[in-house]
C-alpha positions in Angstrom: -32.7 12.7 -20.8 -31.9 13.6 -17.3 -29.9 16.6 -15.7 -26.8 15.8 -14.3 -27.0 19.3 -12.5 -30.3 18.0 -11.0 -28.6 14.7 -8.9 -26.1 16.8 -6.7 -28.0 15.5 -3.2 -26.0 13.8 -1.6 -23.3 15.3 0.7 -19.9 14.5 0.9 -17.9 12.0 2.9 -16.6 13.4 6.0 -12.7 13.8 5.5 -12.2 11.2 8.2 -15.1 8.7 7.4 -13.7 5.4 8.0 -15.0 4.0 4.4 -12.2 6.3 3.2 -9.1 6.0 5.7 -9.1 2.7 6.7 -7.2 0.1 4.2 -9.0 -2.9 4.2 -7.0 -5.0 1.4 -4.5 -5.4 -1.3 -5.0 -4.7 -5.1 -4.3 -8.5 -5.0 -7.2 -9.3 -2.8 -9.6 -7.0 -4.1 -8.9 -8.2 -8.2 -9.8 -11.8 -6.2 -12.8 -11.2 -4.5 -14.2 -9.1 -7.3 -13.6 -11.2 -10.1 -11.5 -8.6 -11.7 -7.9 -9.0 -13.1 -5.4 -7.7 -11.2 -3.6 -6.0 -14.4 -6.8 -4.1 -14.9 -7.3 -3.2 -11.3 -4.3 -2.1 -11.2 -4.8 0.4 -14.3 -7.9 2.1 -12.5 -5.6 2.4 -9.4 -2.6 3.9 -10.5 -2.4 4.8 -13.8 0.3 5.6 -16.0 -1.4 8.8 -16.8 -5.1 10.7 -15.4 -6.5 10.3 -12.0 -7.3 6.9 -10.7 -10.6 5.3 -10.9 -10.3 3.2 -7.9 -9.5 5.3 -5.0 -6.0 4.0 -2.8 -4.4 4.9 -0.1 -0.2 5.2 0.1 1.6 2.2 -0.8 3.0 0.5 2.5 5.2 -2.9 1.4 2.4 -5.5 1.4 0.2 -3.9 3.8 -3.2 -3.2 2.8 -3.6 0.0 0.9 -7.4 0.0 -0.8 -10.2 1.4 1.3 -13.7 0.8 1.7 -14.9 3.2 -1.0 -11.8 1.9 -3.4 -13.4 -1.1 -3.2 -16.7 -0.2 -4.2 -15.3 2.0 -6.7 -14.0 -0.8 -8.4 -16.9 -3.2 -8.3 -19.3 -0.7 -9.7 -16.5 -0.5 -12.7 -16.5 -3.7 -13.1 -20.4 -3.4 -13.2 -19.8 -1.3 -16.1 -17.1 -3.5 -17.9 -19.8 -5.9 -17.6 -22.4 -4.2 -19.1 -20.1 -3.7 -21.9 -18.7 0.2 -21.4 -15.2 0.1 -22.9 -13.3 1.1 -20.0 -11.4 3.9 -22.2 -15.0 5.5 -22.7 -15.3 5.1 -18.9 -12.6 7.1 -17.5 -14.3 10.2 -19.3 -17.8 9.4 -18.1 -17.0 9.0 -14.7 -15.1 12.7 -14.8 -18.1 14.2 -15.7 -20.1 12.7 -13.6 -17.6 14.1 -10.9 -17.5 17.2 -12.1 -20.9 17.8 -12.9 -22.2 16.4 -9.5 -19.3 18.0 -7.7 -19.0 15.1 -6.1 -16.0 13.5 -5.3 -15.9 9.1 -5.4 -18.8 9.3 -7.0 -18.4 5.6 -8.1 -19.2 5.0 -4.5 -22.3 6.7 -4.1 -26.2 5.3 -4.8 -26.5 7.7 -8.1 -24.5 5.1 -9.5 -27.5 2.9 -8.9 -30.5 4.9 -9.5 -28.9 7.0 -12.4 -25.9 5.2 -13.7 -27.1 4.1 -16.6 -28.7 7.0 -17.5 -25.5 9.4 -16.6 -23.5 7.1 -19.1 -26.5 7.6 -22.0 -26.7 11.4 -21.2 -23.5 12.0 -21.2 -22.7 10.1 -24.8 -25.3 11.8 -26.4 -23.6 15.1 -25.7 -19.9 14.1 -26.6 -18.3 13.4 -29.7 -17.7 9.9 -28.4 -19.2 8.0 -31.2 -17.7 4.5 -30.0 -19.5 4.9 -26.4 -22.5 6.6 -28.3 -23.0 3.6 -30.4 -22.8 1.0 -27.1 -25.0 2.4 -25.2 -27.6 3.2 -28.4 -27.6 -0.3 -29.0 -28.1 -1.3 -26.1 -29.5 1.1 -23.8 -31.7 -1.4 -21.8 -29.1 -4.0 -21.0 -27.0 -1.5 -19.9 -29.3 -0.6 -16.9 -30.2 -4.2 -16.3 -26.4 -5.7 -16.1 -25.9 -2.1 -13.9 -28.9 -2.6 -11.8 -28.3 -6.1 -11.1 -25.1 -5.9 -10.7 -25.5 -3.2 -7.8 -27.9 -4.7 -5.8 -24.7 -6.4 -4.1 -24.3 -3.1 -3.1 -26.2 -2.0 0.4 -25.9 2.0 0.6 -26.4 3.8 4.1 -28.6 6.5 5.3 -26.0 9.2 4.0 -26.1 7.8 0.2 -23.0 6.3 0.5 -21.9 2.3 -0.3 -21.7 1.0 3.0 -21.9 -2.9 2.8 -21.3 -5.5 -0.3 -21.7 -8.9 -1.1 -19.2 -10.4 -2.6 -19.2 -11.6 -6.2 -16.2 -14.5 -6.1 -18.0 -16.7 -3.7 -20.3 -18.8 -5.7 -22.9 -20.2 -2.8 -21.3 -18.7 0.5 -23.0 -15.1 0.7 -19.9 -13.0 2.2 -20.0 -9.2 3.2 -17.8 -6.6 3.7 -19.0 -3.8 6.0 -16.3 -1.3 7.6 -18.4 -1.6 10.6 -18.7 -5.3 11.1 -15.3 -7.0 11.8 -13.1 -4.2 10.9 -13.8 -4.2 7.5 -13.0 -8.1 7.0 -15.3 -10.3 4.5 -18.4 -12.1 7.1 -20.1 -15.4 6.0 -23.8 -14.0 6.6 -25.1 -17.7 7.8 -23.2 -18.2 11.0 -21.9 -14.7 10.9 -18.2 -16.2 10.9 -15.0 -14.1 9.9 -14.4 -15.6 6.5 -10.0 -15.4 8.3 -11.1 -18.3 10.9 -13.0 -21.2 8.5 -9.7 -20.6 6.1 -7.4 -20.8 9.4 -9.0 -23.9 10.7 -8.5 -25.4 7.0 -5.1 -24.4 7.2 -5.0 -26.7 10.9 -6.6 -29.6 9.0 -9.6 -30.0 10.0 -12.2 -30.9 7.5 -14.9 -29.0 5.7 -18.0 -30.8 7.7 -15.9 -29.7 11.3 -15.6 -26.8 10.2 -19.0 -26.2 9.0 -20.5 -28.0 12.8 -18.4 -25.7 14.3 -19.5 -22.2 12.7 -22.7 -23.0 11.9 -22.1 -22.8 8.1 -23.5 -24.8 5.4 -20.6 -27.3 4.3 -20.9 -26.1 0.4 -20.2 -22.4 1.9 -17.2 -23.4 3.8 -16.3 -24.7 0.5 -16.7 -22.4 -1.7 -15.0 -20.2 0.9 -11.9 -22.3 0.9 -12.0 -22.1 -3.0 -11.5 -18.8 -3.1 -8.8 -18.6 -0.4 -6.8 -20.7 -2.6 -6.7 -18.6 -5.3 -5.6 -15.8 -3.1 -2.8 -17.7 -1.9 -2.1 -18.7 -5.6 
C-alpha cells in the first residue's frame, strides 16, 4: 500500500498555463473524439450537485469552452469507466486524491499514470466503500492494465503535466492534440496535416485518394478521419 502523502511532487500549473485558459472544444466535440457520451460528459462537467470532474471554462453560446487539461481530465475518466470504476465511486476517489496530494486537476497529471491504480486500491481499502472495495479486490490487476494502457495515449511534459494525446475515436489515423502544435487543434501525425483541412477539402468534393496525394496521408487515415467528422456533424 502506498502513501498518498508521499506522491505530492509535482508542482502546480501556473495560473495562466495555456493547458488551462485556452478553450480548445465543445462538450460535443470532446464526448466525439473520446468515445464518451455526451450525457455523461456532460455530468463530470457540470453537475447537478459537487465540483466538476472535467474542468471547463465559462459557457460562451457555441464557442468552445473545454481546455486542454478538461480534456485530459476526461479521458483519464473514461480510462477509469473502462476499467470498470463506477463513476459514483469515482467522484470520491478523485477528491481525495486532490486533497491528499494538494493538488489541483489532478486527473491531468502523470500520478494518474504511475499511481492511479494504486490511489484507487488505497484509497478503498480505507473507506467504508464496500461497492468500490469489492471492484477493485476483484480485480486489482486489470485495473492497472485497462489504466496503464489506456494512458499511454497520454504524452506528459517535463513539468508532470498531460501535454499531448492521441486520440481514441480515430480507428487507423493516429491524431494528436497538443496546445502547442496548431493551437490546440487535432494533427494527423503522418503528413502532420490539420485534421480541419482533409475534412474541408471533403466538404469541396474532392475524393479521399486527392486528398490523401495531396497531404501526404495514407487514404484509410483520411478515411477514418472523415468518419469521425461525420459523426460530429451528426
Amino acid at each position: 500500500m502506498i502513501s498518498l502523502t508521499t506522491l505530492a511532487t509535482t508542482a502546480p500549473l501556473p495560473a495562466g498555463d495555456r493547458r488551462m485558459t485556452v478553450p480548445l472544444f465543445t462538450l460535443h466535440e470532446c464526448a466525439t473524439y473520446l468515445q464518451t457520451p455526451l450525457s455523461t460528459l456532460h455530468a463530470w462537467a457540470r453537475p447537478k450537485d459537487g465540483a466538476p470532474l472535467v474542468t471547463v471554462l465559462p459557457s460562451a453560446g457555441r464557442q468552445a469552452t473545454v481546455p486542454f487539461v478538461g480534456f485530459a481530465e476526461a479521458f483519464v475518466l473514461g480510462a477509469l469507466r473502462q476499467a470498470g470504476v463506477p463513476m459514483q465511486r469515482i467522484r470520491p476517489a478523485v477528491k481525495k486524491l486532490n486533497d491528499e496530494i494538494g493538488l489541483d486537476h489532478a486527473l491531468a497529471s502523470r500520478r494518474v499514470y504511475t499511481d492511479g491504480a494504486e490511489l484507487i486500491f488505497d484509497y478503498a481499502t480505507t473507506s467504508d466503500d464496500e461497492e468500490l472495495l469489492t471492484v477493485v479486490r476483484t480485480g486489482q490487476e486489470h485495473l492497472a492494465d485497462v489504466i496503464r494502457g489506456y494512458l499511454k495515449r497520454i504524452t506528459y511534459g517535463d513539468d508532470g503535466w498531460a501535454q499531448r494525446m492521441h486520440l481514441p475515436a480515430y480507428r487507423h489515423a493516429d491524431v494528436t492534440v497538443d496546445p502547442t502544435e496548431a493551437f490546440g487543434q487535432p494533427l494527423v501525425v503522418h503528413g502532420g496535416a490539420r485534421v480541419e483541412d482533409l475534412v474541408d477539402r471533403f466538404r469541396a468534393g474532392d475524393g479521399f485518394a486527392e486528398i490523401a496525394a495531396d497531404f501526404d496521408v495514407p487514404s484509410d487515415e483520411v478515411e477514418d478521419v472523415i468518419r469521425v467528422a461525420l459523426r460530429l456533424a451528426a
